[in-house]
C-alpha positions in Angstrom: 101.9 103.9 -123.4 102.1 99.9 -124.0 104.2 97.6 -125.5 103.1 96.6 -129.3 103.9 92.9 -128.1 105.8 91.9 -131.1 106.6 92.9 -134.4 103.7 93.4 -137.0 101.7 95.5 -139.1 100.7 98.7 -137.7 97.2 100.2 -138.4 96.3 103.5 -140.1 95.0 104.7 -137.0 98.3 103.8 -135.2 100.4 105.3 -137.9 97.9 108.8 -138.1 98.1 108.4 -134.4 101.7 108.3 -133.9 102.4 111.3 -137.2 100.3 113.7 -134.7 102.6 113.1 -131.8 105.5 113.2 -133.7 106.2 110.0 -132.5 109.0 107.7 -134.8 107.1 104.9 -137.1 109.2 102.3 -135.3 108.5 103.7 -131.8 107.9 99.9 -129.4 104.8 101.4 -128.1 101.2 101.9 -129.1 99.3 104.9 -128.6 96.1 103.4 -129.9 95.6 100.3 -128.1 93.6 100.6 -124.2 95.5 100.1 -121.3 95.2 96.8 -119.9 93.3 96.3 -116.0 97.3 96.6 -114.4 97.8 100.2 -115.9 94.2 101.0 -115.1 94.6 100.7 -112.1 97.9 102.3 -111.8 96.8 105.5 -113.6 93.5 105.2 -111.1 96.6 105.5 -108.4 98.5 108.4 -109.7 95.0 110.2 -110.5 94.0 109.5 -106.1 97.5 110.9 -105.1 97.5 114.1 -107.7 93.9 115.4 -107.1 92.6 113.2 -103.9 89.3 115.6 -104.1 88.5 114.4 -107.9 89.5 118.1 -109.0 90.4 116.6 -112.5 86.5 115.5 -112.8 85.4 118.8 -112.3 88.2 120.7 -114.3 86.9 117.8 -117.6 83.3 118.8 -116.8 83.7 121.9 -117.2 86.4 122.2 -120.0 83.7 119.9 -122.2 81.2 122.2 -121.5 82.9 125.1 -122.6 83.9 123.3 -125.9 80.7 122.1 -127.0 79.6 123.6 -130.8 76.9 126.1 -130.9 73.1 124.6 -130.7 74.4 121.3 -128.2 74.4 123.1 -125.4 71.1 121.4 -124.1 71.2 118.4 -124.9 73.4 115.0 -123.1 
C-alpha cells in the first residue's frame, strides 16, 4: 500500500504479513505500516464515491456482529 522508504530490515510482522498475501519478500511496499494523512484521505474519497450512503458501515456492522464467538454477544 506504501512505500518502505528505503532499504532496511523488515519486521516479523511485515514478513508474516507479507507470507499471508503471498506477497514476494522484496516486494517495495509495506502492508504493515498506516497510511499517512494523503492516502487517508484519498481512501476517505474513493469510500464517498463507491457507497455515498455509508453502505460499507452498515455491511462492517453487521458482518462483526455475525462473527462475534459464542457468549460476546452482549457485551461492547
Amino acid at each position: 500500500m506504501t512505500a518502505a522508504g528505503g532499504a532496511g530490515w523488515i519486521s516479523r510482522k511485515e514478513r508474516i504479513a507479507r507470507a499471508a498475501a503471498s506477497m514476494p519478500a522484496l516486494h517495495p511496499e509495506l502492508l504493515t505500516r498506516k497510511p499517512g494523512r494523503d492516502e487517508w484521505k484519498l481512501l476517505a474519497g474513493w469510500c464517498m464515491e463507491l457507497w455515498p450512503q455509508d453502505e460499507y458501515a452498515a455491511i462492517v456492522t453487521e458482518e462483526w456482529r455475525q462473527d462475534r464467538p459464542p457468549g460476546t454477544q452482549g457485551r461492547r
